[in-house]
N, C-alpha and C positions, 0 to 999 in steps of 0.2 A: 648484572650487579650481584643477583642472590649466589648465581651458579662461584662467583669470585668470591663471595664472603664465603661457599661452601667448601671450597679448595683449601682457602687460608687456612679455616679451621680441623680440615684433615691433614693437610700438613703441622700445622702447629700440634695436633694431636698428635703425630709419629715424631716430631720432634723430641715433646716432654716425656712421653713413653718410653725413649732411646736415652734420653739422658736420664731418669732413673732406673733404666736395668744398666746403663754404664757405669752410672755412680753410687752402685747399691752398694760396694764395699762402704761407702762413707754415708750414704745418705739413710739406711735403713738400721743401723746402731744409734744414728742420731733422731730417727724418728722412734723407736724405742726406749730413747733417753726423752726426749721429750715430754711422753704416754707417764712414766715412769715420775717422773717430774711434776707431774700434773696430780697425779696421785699422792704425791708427800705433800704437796699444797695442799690438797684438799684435804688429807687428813689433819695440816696444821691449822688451816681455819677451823674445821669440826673441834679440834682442842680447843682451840682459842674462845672458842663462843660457849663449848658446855661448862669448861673449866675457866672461870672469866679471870682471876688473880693471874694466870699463865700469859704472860704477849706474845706477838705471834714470833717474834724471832725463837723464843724458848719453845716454843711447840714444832717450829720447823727442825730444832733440832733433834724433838723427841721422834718427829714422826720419820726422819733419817735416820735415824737410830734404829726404831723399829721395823721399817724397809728392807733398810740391810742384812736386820739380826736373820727375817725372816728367809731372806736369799741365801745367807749362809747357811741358815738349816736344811735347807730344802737342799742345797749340794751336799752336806753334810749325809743326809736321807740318801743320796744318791750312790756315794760314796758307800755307805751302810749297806745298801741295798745290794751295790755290784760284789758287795766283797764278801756278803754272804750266799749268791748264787755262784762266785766261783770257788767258794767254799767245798758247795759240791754238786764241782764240777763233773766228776765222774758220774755220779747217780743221774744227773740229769743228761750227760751224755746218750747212758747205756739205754735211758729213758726214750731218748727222742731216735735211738737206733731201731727199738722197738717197733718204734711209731711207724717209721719208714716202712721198716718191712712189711706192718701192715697193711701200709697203704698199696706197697709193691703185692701183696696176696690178691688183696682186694678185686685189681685189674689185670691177674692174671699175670702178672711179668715178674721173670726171674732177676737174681742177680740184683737184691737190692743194696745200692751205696751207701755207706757210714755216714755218720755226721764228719767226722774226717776227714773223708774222699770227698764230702763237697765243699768243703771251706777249704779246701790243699789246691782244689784244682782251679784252673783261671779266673771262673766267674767269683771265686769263692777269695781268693785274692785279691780282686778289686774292690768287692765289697769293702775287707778291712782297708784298704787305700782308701775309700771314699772315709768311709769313720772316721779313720787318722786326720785326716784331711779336714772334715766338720769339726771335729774335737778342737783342730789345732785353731780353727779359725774362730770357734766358739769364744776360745780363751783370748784371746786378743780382742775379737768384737767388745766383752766384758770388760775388757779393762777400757777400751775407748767408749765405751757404755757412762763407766762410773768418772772422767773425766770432763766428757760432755755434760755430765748432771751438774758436778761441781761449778762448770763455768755457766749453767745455764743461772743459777741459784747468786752466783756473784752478778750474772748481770741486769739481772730482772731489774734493780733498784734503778737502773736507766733510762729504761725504756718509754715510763709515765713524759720526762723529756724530751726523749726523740719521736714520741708519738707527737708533742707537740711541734716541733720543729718540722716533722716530717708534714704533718697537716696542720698548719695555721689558721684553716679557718675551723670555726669552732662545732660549726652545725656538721660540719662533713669528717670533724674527727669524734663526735660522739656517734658518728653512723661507725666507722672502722669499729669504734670500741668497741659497741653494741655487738658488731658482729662477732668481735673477738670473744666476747663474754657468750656470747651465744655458743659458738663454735668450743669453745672449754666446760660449758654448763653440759653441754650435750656429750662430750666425751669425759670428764670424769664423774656423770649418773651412770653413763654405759660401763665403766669400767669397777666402778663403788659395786653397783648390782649386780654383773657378772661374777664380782668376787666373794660375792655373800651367795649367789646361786651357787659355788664351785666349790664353796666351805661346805655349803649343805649336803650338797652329794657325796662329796669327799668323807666327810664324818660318817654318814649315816651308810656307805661305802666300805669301809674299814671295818664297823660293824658287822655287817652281813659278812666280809670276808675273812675274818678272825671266828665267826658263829660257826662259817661252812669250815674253816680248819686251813686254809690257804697260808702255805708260806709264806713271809716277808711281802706280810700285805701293809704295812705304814709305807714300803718305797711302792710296791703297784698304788695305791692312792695318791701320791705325790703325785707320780705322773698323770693319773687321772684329773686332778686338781688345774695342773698346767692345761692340758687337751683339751678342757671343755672351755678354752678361751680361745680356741679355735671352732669358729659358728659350723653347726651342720656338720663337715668330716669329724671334729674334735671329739664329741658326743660320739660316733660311733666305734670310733678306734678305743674310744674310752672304755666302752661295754663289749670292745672284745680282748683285750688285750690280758687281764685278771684271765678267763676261760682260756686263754693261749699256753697260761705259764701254770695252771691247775693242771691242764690236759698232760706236759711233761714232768708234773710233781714229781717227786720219786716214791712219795710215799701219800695216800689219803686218808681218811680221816677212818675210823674202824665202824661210825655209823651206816656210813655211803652202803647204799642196797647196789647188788650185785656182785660178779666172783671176775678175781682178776682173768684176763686182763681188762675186762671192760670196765673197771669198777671208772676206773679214770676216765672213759667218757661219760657216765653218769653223772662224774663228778665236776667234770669241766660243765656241763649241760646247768650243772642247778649254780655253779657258778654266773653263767650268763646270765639266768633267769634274775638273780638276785641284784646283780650289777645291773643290769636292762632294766629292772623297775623302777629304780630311783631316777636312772638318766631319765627315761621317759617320762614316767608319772611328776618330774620336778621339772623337765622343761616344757613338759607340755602344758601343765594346770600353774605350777606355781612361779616359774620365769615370767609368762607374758602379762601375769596380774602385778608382777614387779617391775618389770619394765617397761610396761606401757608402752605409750608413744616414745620413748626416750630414741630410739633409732627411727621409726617411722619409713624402715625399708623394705622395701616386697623383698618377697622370701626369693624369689628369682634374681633379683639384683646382691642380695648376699652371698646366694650360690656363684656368680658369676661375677664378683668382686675377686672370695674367697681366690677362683681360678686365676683371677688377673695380678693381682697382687703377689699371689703364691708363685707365679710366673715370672714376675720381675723381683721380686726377690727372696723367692724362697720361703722358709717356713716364717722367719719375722712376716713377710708380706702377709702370711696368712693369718699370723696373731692379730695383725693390723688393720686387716682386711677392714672389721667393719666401722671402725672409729676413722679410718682414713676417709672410707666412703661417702660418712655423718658430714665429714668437714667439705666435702668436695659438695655436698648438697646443699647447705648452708651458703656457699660463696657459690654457686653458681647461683643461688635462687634472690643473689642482690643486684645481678644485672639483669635487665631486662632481655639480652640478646641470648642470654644462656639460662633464662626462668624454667625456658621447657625443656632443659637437661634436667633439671632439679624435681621438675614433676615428674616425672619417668621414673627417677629414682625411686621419689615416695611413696610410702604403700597405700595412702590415700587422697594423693595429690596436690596435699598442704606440704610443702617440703621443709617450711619447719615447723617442727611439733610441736602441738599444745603446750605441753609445759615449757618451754623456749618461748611459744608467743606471750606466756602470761608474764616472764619475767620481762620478757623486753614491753610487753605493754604497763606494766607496772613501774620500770623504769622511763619511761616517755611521759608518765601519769606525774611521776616526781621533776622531772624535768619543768616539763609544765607549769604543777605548783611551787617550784622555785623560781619561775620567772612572772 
């Protein structure tokens, strides 16, 4: 009997795995809209309750408003960013020619290649293929993004009815709620805190890289901003990426100790140093004091989420990685046949977290004294 229950559920596990890397064109836009979704809720209850004259249809509208303004800046920022690094493009060309050769001295080998010769020749070809190719699909993902939002936002006002019709009886549709309340509380704290951790680096980021003299450091922090919503890889591509594009400056800063050409690894070096302090010193001390138990997952199940989800669908999967995970813990840990997937998950073996148990015992407390 066990060895049949164990089968069923490794096939139904390659199952559900096959059908979202089949369906990630549609189904990974739509779980991004969802996330997204979750967050203009939240911010339109937060209106609603500090600003009490505002109802909440008028705050859903302000915090849509605000959402998007934010998005359009941020590609606005991108836009800014690209079009002042092909500005100049030559300088930073003859820069990274530089580089190469260096690096060709370095090990002793002749004959080093252009930045030209390697973006001309095959591999260098398919890369822009690949770009073109994200880019194009980026744009449409986007617009089926902001679709999905709007039909999600028409049809919420439904749903309190089909909950009911769906579950009649009363005790076992305040369990689904519960759950669903649970499983939302827990992804948009993960998502509210992640976004106040990303401001904070980002800010105090752009500082230190405007202090060291770095070019078109508001668009390097933009994207630092996005990256550190990617757990564990996100963070590190973040602190190097700033020292990538110092290292080819064309020009640094007149303070920077040493004589060309090494001034620019000097200066890439205190770049890193500068950028590395805040990632670290702010996800290592001031993250886990903010977010608590809010995820409640061993650091080994986020690293190998990260890969799983990044797997099936690419970089969303990885944006999603660990809010996807939170949910997958929460509903596994309401059935009894799949409790001990949910502990494995957690990082302390309660798979749902304090602050989730206290809302949902607080709500069972009022249940209660309503009856």
């Amino acid at each position: 009997m066990n060895s049949n229950v164990s089968a069923t559920w490794i096939i139904a596990t390659g199952v559900i795995i096959a059908l979202l890397y089949l369906g990630r064109a549609i189904l990974a836009p739509f779980a991004i809209a969802v996330f997204l979704f979750l967050i203009m809720e939240g911010f339109a209850r937060l209106i609603s309750e500090k600003v009490e004259p505002v109802p909440l249809n008028l705050s859903r509208v302000v915090s849509i408003i605000l959402v998007v303004a934010g998005f359009v800046a941020f590609l606005a920022l991108m836009a800014a960013g690209i079009a002042q690094f092909g500005s100049q493009a030559g300088l930073y060309e003859a820069r990274i020619n530089q580089l190469i050769s260096d690096v060709y001295s370095l090990f002793r080998m002749d004959s080093a290649p252009t930045l030209t010769e390697l973006l001309l020749n095959e591999s260098g070809q398919r890369l822009f293929a690949a770009i073109a190719a994200a880019t194009q699909s980026l744009t449409g993902d986007l617009v089926l993004i902001l679709i999905y939002i709007a039909f999600l936002f028409l049809a919420q006002s439904a749903w309190p009815e089909k909950l009911n019709r769906i579950f009649p009886d009363q005790d076992e549709r305040q369990r689904v709620k519960d759950v669903g309340d649970r499983a939302r509380s827990g992804i948009e704290t993960y998502l509210w805190t992640q976004t106040v951790i990303s401001a904070m680096i980002t800010v105090l980021t752009y500082i230190t890289l405007i202090v060291l003299g770095v070019d078109n450091a508001l668009f390097l922090t933009a994207l630092i901003f996005v990256l550190n919503f990617i757990p564990t890889i996100g963070s590190i591509v973040a602190a190097l990426i700033p020292p990538l594009f110092a290292l080819v400056q064309p020009e640094v800063a007149d303070w920077i100790p040493g004589t060309a050409p090494h001034d620019s690894y000097v200066f890439a070096g205190l770049v890193f140093v500068g950028v590395s302090f805040w990632q670290f010193s702010i996800g290592n001390f001031i993250q886990p004091r903010m977010m608590g138990d809010t995820l409640n997952l061993s650091a080994l199940v986020v690293l190998l989420s990260l890969a799983v989800w990044g797997a099936i669908w690419g970089i969303a999967g990885m944006f999603l990685s660990a809010p996807l995970t939170v949910v997958m813990m929460i509903l596994f840990a309401q059935n009894p046949s799949t409790h001990w997937i949910a502990i494995l998950l957690s990082a302390n073996g309660r798979p749902v977290p304090p602050k989730l148990a206290k809302v949902a015992n607080s709500e069972e407390e009022k249940t209660a004294s309503a009856m």
